[in-house]
N, C-alpha and C positions, 0 to 999 in steps of 0.2 A: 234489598230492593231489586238486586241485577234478579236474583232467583225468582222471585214472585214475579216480575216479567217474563221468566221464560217459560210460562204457564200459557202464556199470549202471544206467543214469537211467534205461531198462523197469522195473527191478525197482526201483527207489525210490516210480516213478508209481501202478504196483501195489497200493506198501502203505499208501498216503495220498490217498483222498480230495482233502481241500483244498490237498496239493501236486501234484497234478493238474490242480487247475482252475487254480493260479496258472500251471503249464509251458503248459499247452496252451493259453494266449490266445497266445501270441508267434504260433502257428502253426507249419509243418512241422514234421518228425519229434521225437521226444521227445528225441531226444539234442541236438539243434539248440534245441530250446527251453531244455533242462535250460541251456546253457550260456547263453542268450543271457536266462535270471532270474539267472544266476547273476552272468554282468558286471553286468548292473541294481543287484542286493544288493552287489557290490562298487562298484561308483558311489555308492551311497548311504554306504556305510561312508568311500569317499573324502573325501565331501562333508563326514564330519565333519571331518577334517584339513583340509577348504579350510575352514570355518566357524570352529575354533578358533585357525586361523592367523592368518586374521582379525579375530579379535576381539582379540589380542594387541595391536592398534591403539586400540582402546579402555583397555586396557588400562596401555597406556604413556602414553596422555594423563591418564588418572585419577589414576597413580600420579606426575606431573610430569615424567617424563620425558620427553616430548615437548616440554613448555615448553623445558624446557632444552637440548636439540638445535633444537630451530630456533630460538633463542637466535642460535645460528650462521649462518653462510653457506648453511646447507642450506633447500633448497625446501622447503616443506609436502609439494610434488606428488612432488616425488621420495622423500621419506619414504615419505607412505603409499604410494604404486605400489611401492616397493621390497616392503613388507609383502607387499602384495596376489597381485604378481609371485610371490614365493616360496607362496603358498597355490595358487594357479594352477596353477603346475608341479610345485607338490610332488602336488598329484592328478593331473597327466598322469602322473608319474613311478611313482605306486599302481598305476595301471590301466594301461602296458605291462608292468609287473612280473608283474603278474596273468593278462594275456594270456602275454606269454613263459611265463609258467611254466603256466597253462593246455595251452599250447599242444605242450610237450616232454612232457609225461606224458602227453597224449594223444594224439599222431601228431604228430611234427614237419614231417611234408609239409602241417599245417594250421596250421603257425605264424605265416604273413601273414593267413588269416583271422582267429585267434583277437586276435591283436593287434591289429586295425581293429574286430573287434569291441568289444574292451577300450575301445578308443580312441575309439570312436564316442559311448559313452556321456558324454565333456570335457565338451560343450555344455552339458549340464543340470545336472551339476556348477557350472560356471562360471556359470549361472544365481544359484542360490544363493551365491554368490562376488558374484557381482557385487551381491545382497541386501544383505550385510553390508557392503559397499563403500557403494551408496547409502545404509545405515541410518545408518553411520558420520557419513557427511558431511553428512548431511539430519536425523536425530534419533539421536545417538551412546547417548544410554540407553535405548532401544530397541534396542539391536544385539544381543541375544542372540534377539529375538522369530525371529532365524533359524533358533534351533534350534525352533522351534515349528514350521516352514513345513518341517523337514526331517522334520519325525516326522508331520505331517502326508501326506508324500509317502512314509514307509513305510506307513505306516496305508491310504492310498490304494493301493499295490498290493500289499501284502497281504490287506488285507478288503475292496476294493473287487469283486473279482469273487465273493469269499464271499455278500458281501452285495447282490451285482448292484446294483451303484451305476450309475448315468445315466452317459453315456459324456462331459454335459458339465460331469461332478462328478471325474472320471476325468482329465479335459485338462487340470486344474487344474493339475497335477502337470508341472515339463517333463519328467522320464522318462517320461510316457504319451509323447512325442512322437519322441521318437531310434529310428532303426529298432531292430528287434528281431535283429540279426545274433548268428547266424548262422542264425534261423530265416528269416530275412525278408531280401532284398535290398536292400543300399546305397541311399537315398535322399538326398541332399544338400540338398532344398528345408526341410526340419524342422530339419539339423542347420547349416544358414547362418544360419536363423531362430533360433534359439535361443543362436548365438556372437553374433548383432547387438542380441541384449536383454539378456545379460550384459554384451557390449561398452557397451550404453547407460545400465546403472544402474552401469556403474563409472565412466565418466564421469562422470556426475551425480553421486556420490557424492564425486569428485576436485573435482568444479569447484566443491559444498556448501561440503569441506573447506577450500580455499583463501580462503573467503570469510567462514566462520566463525570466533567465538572460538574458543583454548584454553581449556577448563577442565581 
C-alpha cells in the first residue's frame, strides 16, 4: 500500500503544509523523500517491538522467573542475549518486510534499493535496543525510561523542523544520523557509528547484568 502511494507523494506534499516540511528535509525529489520519512516512521514503529521485546527481561526477573532459570546451568549472559537477540532481529525482520513490500507495489526494478533503504535504518533502531539492554543491566527499574527517549525521537522529527529546532537538538536523535535513502546516498561512516554504540551499551548492559543481583 506504502509503495503504491509513493506514486502520489506530489499530491500528498501539496495538500499538507507541515508534511512538506517533514519530506523535503531528507532532500531529492518528493517521491525519494516521501519514502525515505516513510522507512524513518517505520523504524521508529520497529523500535517499539525492539523496546518491548526487551523489556520482557525485566519482566521475567520481576515476576521470578529469571531466578528460577538460572537456578540452572544456564548463563545469565546467554539468557538475556537470547532476549536481546530476538528483539534485534525481530526489527531487522519489520524493516525488510517493509522494504520488500514497499518495494513490489512500487517498481520491483527498485526492490534492492527499497530494502537497503528499509535496512539502513537497523542502526538507530539497535541504538535504543541497546538503551534497554544497558538500562537493564546498569538500573533494571529504569528500563521502561526507553520509551521516553523513543517518543522523544518521534517528537524530534516530527516537530523538530515545525519548530526549527537547532540542528544540535535535532542529533540527539540516532535517526537524525542514518542516511536519508533513498533520497540521499549510502553513507557507511554514520551507520558503522551507530551499530558500534548499540554494540557498546549492550555490552555494558550484559557485563552490568552478570554482575548484579536478581531481584
Amino acid at each position: 500500500m506504502i509503495g503504491s502511494i509513493g506514486t502520489d507523494a506530489g499530491d500528498l506534499v501539496d495538500s499538507s503544509q507541515s508534511l512538506s516540511d517533514v519530506l523535503t528535509r531528507s532532500g531529492g525529489d518528493i517521491t525519494d523523500a516521501f519514502f525515505a520519512s516513510v522507512f524513518l516512521l517505520m523504524a521508529l514503529i520497529a523500535t517499539g517491538f525492539t523496546i518491548s521485546s526487551g523489556l520482557r527481561l525485566r519482566g521475567e526477573e520481576s515476576q521470578g522467573h529469571a531466578e528460577m532459570l538460572l537456578a540452572t546451568p544456564l548463563a545469565r549472559v546467554r539468557w538475556a542475549a537470547g532476549h536481546l537477540l530476538v528483539a534485534m532481529v525481530g526489527s531487522a525482520v519489520v524493516l525488510f518486510a517493509m522494504g520488500l513490500g514497499a518495494g513490489l507495489a512500487f517498481d520491483p526494478s527498485e526492490l534492492p534499493t527499497m530494502i537497503g533503504a528499509a535496512l539502513a535504518q537497523l542502526p538507530a533502531v539497535w541504538v535504543l535496543g541497546g538503551l534497554v539492554a544497558a538500562l537493564f543491566g546498569l538500573a533494571p527499574r529504569a528500563q521502561s525510561l526507553a520509551w521516553a527517549a523513543l517518543t522523544a525521537c518521534v517528537l524530534l522529527w516530527f516537530l523538530g523542523p515545525l519548530l526549527d529546532l537547532p540542528q544540535w537538538v535535532m542529533d540527539l536523535s540516532p535517526y537524525e544520523h542514518v542516511p536519508a535513502i533513498p533520497a540521499v546516498g549510502f553513507d557507511a561512516g554514520p551507520v558503522l557509528a551507530l551499530t558500534a554504540i548499540a554494540a557498546a551499551l549492550t555490552a555494558a548492559g550484559l557485563v552490568a547484568f552478570r554482575r548484579r543481583d536478581v531481584t
